[in-house]
mmCIF file of the N, C-alpha and C atoms, coordinates in Angstrom:
data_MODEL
# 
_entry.id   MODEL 
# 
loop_
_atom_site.group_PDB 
_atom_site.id 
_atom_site.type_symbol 
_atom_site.label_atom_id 
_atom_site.label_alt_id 
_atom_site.label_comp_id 
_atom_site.label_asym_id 
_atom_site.label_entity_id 
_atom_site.label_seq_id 
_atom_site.pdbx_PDB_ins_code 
_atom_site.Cartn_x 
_atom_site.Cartn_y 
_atom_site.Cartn_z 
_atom_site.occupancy 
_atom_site.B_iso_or_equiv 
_atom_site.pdbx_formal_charge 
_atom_site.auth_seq_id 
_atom_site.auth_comp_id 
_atom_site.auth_asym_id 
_atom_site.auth_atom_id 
_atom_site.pdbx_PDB_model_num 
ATOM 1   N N  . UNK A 1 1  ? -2.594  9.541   0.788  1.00 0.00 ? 1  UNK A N  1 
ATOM 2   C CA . UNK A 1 1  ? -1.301  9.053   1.247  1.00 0.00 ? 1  UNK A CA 1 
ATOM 3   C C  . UNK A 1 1  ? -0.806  7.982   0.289  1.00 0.00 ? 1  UNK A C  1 
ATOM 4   N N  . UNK A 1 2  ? 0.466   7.944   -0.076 1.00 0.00 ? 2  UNK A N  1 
ATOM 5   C CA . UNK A 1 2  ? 1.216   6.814   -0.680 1.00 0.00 ? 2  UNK A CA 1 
ATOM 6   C C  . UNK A 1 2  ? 2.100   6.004   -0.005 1.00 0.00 ? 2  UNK A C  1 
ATOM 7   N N  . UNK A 1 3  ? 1.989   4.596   0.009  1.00 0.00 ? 3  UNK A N  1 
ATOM 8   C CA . UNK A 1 3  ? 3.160   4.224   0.805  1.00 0.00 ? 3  UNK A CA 1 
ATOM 9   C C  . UNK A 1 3  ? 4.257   4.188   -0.413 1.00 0.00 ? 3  UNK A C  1 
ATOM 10  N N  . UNK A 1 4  ? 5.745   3.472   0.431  1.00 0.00 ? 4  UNK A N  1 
ATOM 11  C CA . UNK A 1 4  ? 7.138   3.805   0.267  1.00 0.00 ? 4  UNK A CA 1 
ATOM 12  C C  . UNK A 1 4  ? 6.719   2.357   -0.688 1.00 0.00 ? 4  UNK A C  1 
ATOM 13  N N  . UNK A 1 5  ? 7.924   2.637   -1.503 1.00 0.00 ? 5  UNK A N  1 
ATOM 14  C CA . UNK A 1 5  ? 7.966   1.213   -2.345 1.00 0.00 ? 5  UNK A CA 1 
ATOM 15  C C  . UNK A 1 5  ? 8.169   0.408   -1.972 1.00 0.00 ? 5  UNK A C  1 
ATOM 16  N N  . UNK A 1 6  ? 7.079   -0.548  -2.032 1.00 0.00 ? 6  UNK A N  1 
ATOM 17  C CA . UNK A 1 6  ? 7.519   -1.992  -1.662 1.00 0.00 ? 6  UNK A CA 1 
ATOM 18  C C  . UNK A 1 6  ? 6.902   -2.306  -0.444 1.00 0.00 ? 6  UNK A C  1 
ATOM 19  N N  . UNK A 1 7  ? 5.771   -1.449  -0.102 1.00 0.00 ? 7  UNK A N  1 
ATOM 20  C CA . UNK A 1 7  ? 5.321   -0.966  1.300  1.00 0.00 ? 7  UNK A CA 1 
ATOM 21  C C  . UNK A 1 7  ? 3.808   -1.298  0.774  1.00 0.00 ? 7  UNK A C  1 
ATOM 22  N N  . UNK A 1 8  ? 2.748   -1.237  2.051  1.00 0.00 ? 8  UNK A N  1 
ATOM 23  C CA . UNK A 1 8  ? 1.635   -1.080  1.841  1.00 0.00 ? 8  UNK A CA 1 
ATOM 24  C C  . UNK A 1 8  ? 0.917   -0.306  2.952  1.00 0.00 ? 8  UNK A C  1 
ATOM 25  N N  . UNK A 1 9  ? -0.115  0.641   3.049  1.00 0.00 ? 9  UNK A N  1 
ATOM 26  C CA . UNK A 1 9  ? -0.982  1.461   4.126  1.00 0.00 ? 9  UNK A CA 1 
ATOM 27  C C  . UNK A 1 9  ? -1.790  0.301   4.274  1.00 0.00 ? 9  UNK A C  1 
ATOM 28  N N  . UNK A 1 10 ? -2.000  -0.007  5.876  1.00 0.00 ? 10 UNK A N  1 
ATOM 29  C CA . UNK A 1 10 ? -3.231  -0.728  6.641  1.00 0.00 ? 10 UNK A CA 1 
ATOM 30  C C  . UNK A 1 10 ? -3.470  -0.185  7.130  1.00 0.00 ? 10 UNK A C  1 
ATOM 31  N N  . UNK A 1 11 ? -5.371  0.158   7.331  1.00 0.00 ? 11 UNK A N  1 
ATOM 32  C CA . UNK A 1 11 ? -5.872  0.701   8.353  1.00 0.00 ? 11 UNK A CA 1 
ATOM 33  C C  . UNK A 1 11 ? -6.284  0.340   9.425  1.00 0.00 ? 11 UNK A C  1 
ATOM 34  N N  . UNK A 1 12 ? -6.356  0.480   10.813 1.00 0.00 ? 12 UNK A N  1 
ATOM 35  C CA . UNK A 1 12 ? -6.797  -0.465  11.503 1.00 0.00 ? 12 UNK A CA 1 
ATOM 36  C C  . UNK A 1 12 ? -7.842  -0.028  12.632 1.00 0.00 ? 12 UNK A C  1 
ATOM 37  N N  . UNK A 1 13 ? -8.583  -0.843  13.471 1.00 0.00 ? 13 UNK A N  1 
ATOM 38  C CA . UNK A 1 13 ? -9.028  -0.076  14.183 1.00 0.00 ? 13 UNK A CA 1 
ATOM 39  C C  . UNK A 1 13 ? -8.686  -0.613  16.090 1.00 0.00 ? 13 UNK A C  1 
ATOM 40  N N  . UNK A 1 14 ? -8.499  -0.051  16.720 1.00 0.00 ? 14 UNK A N  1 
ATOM 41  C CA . UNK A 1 14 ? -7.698  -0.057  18.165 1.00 0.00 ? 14 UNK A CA 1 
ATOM 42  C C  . UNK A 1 14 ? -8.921  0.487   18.943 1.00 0.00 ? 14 UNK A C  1 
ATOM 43  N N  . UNK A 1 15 ? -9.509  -0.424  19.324 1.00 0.00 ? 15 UNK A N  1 
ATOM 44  C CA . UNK A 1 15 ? -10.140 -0.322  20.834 1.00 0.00 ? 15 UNK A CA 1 
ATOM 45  C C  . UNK A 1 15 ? -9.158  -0.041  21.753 1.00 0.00 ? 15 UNK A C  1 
ATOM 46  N N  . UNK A 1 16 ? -10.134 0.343   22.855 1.00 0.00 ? 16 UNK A N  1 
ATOM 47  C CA . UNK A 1 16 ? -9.867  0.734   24.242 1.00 0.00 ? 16 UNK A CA 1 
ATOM 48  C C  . UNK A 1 16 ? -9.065  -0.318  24.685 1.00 0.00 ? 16 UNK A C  1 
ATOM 49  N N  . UNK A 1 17 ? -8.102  -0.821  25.052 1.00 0.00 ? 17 UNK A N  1 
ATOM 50  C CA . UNK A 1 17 ? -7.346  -1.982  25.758 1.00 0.00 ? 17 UNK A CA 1 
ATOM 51  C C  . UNK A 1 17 ? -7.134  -3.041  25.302 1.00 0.00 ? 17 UNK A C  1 
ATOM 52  N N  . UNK A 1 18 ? -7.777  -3.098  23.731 1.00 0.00 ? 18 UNK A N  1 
ATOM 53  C CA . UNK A 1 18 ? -7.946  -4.306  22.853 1.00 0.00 ? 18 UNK A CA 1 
ATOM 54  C C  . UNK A 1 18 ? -6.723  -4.383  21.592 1.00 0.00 ? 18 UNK A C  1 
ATOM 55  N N  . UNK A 1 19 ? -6.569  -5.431  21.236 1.00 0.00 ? 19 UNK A N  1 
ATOM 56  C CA . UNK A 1 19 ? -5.696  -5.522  20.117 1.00 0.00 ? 19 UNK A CA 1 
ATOM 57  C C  . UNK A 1 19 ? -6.082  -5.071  19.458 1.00 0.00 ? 19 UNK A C  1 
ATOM 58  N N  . UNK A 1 20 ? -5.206  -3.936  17.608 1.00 0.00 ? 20 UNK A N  1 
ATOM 59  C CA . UNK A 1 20 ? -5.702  -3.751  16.575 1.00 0.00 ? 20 UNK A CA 1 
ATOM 60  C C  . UNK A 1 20 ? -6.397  -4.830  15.889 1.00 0.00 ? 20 UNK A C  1 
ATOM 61  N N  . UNK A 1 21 ? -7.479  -4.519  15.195 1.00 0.00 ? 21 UNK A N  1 
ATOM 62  C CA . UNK A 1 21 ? -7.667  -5.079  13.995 1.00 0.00 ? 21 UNK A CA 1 
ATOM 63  C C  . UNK A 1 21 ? -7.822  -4.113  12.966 1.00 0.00 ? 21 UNK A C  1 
ATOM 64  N N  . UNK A 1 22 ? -7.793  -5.330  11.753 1.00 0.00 ? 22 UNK A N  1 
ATOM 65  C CA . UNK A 1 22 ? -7.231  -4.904  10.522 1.00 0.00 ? 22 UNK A CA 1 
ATOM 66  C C  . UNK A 1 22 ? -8.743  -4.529  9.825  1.00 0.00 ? 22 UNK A C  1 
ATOM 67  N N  . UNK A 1 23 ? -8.781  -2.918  9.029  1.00 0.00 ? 23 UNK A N  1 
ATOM 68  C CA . UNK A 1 23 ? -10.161 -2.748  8.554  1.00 0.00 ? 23 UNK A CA 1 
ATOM 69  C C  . UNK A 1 23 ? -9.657  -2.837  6.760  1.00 0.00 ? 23 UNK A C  1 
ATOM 70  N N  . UNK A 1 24 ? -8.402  -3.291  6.678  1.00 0.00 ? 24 UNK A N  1 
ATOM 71  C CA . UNK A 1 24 ? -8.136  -3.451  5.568  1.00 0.00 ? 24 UNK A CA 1 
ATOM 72  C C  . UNK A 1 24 ? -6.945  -2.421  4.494  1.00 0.00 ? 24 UNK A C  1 
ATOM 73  N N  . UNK A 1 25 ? -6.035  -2.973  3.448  1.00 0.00 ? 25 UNK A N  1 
ATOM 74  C CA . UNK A 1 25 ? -5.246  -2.188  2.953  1.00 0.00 ? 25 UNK A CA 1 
ATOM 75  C C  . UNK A 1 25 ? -5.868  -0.377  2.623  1.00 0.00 ? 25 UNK A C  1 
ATOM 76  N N  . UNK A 1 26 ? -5.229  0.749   2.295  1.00 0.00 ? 26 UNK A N  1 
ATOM 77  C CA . UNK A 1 26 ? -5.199  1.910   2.476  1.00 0.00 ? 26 UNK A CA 1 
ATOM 78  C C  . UNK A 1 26 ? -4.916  1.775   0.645  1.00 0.00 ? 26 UNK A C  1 
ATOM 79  N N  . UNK A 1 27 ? -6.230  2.292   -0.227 1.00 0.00 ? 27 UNK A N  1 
ATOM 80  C CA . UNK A 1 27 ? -5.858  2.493   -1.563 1.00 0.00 ? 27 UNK A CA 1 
ATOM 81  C C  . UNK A 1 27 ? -5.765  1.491   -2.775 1.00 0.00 ? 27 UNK A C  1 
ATOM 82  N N  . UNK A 1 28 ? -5.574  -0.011  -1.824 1.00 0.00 ? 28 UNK A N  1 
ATOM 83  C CA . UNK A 1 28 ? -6.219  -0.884  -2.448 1.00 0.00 ? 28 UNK A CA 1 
ATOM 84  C C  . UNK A 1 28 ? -7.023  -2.026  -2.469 1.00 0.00 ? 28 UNK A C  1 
ATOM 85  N N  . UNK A 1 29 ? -7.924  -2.152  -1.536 1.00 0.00 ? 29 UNK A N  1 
ATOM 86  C CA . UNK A 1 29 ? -9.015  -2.374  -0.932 1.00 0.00 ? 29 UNK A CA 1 
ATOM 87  C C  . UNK A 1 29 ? -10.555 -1.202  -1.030 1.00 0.00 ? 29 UNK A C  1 
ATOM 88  N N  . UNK A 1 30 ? -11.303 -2.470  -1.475 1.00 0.00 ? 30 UNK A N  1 
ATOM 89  C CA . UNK A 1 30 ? -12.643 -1.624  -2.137 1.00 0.00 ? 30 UNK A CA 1 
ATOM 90  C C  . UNK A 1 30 ? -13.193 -0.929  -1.223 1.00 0.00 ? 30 UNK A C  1 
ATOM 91  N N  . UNK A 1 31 ? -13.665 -1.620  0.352  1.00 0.00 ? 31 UNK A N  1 
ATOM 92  C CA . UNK A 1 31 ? -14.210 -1.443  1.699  1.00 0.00 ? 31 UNK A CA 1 
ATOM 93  C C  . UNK A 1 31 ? -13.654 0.010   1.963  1.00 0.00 ? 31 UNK A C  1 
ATOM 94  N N  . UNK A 1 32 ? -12.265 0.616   1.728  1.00 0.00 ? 32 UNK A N  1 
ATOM 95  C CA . UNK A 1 32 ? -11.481 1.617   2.419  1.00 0.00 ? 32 UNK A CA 1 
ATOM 96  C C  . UNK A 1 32 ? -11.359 2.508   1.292  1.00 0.00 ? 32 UNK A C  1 
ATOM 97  N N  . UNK A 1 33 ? -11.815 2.441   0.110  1.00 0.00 ? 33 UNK A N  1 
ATOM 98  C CA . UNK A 1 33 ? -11.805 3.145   -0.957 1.00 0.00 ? 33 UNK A CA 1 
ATOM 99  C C  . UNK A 1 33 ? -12.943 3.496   -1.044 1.00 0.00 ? 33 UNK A C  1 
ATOM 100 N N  . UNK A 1 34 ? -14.641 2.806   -0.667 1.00 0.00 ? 34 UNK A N  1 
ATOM 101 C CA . UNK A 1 34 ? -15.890 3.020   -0.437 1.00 0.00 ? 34 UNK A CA 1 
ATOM 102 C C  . UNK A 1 34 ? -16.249 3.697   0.161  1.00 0.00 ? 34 UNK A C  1 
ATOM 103 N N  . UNK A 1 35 ? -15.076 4.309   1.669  1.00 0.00 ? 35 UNK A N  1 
ATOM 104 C CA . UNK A 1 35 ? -15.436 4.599   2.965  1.00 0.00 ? 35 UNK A CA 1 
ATOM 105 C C  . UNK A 1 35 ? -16.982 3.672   3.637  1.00 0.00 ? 35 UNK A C  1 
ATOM 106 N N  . UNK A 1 36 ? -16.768 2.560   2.868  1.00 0.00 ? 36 UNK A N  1 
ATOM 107 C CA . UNK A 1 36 ? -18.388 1.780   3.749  1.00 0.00 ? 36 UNK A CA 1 
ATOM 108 C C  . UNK A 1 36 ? -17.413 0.702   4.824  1.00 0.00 ? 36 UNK A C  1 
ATOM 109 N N  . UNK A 1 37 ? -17.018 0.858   5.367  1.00 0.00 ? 37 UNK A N  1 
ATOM 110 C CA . UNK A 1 37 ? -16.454 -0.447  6.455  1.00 0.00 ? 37 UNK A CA 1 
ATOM 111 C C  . UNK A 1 37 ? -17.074 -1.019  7.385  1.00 0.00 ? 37 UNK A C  1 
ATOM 112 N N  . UNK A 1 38 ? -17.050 -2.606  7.503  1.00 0.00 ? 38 UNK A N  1 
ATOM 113 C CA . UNK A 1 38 ? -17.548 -3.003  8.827  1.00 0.00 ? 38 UNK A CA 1 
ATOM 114 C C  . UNK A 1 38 ? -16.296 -2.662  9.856  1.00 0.00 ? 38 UNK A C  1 
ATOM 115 N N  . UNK A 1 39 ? -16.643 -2.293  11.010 1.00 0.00 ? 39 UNK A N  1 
ATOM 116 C CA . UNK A 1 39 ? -15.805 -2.136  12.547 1.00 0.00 ? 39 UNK A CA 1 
ATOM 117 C C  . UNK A 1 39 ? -16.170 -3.095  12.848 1.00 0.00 ? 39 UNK A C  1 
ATOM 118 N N  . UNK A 1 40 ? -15.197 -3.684  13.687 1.00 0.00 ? 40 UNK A N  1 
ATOM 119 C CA . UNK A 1 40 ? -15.442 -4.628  14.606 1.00 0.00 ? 40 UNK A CA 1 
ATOM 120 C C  . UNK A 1 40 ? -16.434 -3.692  15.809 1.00 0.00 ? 40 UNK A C  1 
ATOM 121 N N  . UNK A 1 41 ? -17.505 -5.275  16.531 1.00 0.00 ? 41 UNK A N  1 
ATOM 122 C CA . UNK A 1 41 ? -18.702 -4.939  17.360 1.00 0.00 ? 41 UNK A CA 1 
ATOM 123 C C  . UNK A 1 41 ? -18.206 -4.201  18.826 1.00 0.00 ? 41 UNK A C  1 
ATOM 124 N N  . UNK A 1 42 ? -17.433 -3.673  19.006 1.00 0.00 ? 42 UNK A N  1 
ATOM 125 C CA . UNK A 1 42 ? -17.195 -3.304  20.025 1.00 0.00 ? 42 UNK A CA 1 
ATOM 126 C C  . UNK A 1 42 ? -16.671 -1.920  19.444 1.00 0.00 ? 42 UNK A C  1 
ATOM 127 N N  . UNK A 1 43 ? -16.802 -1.393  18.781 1.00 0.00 ? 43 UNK A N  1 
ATOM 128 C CA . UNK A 1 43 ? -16.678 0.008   17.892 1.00 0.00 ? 43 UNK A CA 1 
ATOM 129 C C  . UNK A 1 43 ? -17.779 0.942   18.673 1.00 0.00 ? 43 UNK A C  1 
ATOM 130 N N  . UNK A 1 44 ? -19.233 -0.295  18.433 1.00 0.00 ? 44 UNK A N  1 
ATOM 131 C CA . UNK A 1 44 ? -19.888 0.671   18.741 1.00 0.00 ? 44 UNK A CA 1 
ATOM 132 C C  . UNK A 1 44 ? -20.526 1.017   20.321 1.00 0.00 ? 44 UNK A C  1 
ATOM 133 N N  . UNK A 1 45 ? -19.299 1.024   21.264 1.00 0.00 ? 45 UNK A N  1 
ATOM 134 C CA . UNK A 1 45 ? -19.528 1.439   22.355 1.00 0.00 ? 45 UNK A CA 1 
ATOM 135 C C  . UNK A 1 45 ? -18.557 2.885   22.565 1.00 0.00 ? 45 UNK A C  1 
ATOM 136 N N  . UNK A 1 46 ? -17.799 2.597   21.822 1.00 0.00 ? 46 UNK A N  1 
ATOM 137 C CA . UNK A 1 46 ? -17.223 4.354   21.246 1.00 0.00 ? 46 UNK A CA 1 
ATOM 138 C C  . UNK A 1 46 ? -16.365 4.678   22.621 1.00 0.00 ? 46 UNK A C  1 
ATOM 139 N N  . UNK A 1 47 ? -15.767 3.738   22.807 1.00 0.00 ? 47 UNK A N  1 
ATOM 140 C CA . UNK A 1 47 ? -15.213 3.702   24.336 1.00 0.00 ? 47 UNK A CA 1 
ATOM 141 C C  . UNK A 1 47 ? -13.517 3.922   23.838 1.00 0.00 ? 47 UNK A C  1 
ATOM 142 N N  . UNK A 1 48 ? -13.257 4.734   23.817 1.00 0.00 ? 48 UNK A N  1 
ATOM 143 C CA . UNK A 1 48 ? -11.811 4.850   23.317 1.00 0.00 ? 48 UNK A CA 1 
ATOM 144 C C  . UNK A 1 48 ? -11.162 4.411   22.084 1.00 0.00 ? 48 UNK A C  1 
ATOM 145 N N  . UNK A 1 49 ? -12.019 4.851   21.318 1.00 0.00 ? 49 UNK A N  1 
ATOM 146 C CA . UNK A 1 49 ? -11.518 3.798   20.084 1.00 0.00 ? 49 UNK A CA 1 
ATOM 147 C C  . UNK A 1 49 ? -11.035 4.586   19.119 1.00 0.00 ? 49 UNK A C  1 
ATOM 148 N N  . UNK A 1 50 ? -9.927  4.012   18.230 1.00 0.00 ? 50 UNK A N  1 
ATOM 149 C CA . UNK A 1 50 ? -9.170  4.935   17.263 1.00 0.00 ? 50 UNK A CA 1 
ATOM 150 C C  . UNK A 1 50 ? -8.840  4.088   15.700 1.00 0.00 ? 50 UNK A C  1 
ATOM 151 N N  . UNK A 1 51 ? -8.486  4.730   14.768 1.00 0.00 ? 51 UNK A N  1 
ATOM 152 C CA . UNK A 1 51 ? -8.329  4.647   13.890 1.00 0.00 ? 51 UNK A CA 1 
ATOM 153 C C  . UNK A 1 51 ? -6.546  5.211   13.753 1.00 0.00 ? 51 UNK A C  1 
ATOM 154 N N  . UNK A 1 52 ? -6.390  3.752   13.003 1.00 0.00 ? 52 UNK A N  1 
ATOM 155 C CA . UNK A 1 52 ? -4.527  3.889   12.953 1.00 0.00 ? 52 UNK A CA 1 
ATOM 156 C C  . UNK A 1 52 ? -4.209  3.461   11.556 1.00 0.00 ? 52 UNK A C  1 
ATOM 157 N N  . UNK A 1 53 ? -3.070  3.968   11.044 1.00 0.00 ? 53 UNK A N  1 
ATOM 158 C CA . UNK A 1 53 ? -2.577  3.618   9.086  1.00 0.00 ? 53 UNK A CA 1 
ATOM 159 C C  . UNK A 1 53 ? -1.347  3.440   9.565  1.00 0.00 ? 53 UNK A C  1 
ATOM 160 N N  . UNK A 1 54 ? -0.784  2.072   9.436  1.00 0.00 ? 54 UNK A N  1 
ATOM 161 C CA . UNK A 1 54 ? 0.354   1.435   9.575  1.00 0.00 ? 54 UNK A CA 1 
ATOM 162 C C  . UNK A 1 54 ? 1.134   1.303   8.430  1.00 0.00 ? 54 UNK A C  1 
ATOM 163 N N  . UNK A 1 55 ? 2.297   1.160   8.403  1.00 0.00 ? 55 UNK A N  1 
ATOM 164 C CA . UNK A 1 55 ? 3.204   0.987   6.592  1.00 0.00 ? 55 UNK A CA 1 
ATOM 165 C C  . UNK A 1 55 ? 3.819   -0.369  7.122  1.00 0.00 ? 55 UNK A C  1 
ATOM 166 N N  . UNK A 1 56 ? 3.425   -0.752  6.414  1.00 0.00 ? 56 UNK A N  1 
ATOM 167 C CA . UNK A 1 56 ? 3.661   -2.672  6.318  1.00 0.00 ? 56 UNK A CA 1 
ATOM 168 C C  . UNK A 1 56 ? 3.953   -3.151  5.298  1.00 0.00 ? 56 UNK A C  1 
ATOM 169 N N  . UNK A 1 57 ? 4.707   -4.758  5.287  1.00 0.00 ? 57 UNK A N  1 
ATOM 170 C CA . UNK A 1 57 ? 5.259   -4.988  4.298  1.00 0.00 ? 57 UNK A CA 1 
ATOM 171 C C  . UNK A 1 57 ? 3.990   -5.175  2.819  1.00 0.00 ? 57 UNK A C  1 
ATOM 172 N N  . UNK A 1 58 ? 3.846   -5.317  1.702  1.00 0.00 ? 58 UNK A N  1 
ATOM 173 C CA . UNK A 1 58 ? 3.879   -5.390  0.202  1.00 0.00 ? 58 UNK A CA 1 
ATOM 174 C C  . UNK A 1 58 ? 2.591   -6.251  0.429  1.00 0.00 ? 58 UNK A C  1 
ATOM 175 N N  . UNK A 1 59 ? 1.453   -5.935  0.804  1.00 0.00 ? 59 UNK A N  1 
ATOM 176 C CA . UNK A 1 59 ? 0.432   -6.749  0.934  1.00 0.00 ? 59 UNK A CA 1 
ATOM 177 C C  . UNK A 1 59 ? -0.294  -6.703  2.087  1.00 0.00 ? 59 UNK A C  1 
ATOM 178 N N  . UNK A 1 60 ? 0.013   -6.330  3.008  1.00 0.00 ? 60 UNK A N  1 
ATOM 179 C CA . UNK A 1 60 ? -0.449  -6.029  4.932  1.00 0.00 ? 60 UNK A CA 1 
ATOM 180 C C  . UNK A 1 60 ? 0.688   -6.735  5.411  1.00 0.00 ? 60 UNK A C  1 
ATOM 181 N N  . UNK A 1 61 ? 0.349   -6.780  6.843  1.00 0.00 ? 61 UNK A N  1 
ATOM 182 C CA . UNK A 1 61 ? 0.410   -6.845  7.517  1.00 0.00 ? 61 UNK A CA 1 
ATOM 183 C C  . UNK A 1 61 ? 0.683   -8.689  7.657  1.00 0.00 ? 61 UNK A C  1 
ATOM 184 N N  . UNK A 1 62 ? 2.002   -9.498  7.851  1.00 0.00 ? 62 UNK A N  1 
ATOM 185 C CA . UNK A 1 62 ? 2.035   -10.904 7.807  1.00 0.00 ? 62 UNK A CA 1 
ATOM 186 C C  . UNK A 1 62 ? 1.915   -11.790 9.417  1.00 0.00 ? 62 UNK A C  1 
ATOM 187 N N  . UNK A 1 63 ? 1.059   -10.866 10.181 1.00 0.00 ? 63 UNK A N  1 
ATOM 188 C CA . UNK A 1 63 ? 1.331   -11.807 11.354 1.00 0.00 ? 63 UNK A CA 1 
ATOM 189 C C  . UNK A 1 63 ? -0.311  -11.077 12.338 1.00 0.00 ? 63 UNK A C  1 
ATOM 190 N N  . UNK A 1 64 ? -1.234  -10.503 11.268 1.00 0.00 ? 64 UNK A N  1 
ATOM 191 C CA . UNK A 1 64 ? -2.211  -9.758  11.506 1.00 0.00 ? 64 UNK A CA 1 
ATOM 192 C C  . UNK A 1 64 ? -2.499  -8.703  12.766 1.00 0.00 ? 64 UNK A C  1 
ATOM 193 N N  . UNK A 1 65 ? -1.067  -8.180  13.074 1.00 0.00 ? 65 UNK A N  1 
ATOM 194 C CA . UNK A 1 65 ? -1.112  -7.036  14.236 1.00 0.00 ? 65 UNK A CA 1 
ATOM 195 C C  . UNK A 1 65 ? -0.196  -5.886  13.066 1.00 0.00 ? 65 UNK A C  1 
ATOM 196 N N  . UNK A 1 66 ? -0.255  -4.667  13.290 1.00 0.00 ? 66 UNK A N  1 
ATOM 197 C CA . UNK A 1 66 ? 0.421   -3.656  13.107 1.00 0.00 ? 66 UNK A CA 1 
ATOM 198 C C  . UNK A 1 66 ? 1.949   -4.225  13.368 1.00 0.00 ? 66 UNK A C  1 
ATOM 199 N N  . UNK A 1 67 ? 2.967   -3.995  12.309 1.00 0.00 ? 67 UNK A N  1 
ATOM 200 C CA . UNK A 1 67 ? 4.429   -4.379  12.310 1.00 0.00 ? 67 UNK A CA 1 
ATOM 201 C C  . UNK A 1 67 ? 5.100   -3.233  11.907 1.00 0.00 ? 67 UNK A C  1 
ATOM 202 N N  . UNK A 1 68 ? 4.636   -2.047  11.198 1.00 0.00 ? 68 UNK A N  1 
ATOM 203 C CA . UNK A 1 68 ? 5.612   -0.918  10.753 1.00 0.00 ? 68 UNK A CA 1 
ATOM 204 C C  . UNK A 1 68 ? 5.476   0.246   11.525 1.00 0.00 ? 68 UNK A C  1 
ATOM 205 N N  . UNK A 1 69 ? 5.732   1.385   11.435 1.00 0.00 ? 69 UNK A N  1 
ATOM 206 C CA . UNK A 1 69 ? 5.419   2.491   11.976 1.00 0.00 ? 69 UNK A CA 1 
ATOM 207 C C  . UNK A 1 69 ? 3.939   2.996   11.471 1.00 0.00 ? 69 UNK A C  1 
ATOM 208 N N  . UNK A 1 70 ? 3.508   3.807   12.637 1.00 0.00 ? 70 UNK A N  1 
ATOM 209 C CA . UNK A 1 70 ? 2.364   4.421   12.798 1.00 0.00 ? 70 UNK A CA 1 
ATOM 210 C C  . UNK A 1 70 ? 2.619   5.104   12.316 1.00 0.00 ? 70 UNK A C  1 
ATOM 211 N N  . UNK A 1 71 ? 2.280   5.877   11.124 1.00 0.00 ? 71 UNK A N  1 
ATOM 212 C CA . UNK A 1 71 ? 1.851   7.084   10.390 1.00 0.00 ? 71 UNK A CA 1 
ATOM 213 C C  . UNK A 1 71 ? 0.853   8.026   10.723 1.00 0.00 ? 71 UNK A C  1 
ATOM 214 N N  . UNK A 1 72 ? -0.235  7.887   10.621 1.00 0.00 ? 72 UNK A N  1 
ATOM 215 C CA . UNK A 1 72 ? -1.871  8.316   11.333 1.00 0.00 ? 72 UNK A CA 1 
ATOM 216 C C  . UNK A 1 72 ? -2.567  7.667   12.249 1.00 0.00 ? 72 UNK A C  1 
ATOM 217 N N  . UNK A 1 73 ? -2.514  8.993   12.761 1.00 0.00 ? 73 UNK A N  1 
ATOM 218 C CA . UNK A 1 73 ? -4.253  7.607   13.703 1.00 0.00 ? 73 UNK A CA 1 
ATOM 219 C C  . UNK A 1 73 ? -5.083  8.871   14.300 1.00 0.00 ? 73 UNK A C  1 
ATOM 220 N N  . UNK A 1 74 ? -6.229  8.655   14.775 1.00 0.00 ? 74 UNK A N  1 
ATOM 221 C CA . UNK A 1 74 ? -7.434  10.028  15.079 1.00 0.00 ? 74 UNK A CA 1 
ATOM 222 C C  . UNK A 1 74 ? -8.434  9.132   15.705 1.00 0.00 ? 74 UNK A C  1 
ATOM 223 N N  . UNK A 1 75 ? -8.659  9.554   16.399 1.00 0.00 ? 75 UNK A N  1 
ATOM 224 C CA . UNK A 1 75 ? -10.175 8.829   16.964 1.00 0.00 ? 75 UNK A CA 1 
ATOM 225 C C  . UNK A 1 75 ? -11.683 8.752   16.656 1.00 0.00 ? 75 UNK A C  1 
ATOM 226 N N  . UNK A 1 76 ? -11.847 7.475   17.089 1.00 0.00 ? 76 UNK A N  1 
ATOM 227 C CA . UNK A 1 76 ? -13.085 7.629   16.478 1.00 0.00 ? 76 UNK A CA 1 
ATOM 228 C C  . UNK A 1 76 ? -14.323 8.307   17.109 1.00 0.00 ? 76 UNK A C  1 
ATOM 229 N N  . UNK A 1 77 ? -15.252 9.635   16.382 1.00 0.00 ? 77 UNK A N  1 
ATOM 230 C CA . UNK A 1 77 ? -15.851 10.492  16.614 1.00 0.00 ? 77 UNK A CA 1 
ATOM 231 C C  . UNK A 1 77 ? -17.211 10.008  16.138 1.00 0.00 ? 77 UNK A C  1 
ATOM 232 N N  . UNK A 1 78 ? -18.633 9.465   16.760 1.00 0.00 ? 78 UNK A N  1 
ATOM 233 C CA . UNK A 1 78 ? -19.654 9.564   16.696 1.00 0.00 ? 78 UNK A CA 1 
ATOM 234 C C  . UNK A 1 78 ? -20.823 11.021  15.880 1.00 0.00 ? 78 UNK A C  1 
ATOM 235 N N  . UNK A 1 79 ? -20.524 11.012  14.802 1.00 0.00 ? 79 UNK A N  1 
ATOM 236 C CA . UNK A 1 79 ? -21.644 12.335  14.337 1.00 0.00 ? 79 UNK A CA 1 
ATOM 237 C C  . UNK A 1 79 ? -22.972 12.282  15.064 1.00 0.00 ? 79 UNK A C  1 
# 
């Protein structure tokens, strides 16, 4: 995925009833380019939890919640 100019992809991750957090920019960030990420500790109760790519302004996200439109999101699946 590319964002729009002047834009940036955040990925985030959305618990069950919980606020997003941020697992970091989409493409330029090492963590999300590694596929090695820490989740936040409540990931691993696998209780409704999803994975979301927000388009935000030129750097993330300036107020550390999701501010642009949702593009993707899929849940998170335990192998």
């Amino acid at each position: 995925a590319q964002a729009p100019a002047g834009h940036s992809l955040e990925l985030w991750y959305v618990g069950a009833g919980a606020a997003p957090k941020t697992l970091g920019l989409v493409g330029t960030d090492a963590r999300v380019l590694d596929k090695a990420l820490a989740l936040p500790a409540e990931a691993g109760a696998l209780a409704g939890g999803t994975f979301a790519v927000s388009v935000e302004p030129a750097g993330g996200s300036p107020t550390g919640q999701p501010t642009g439109p949702v593009v993707y999101s899929g849940p998170l699946i335990r192998e």
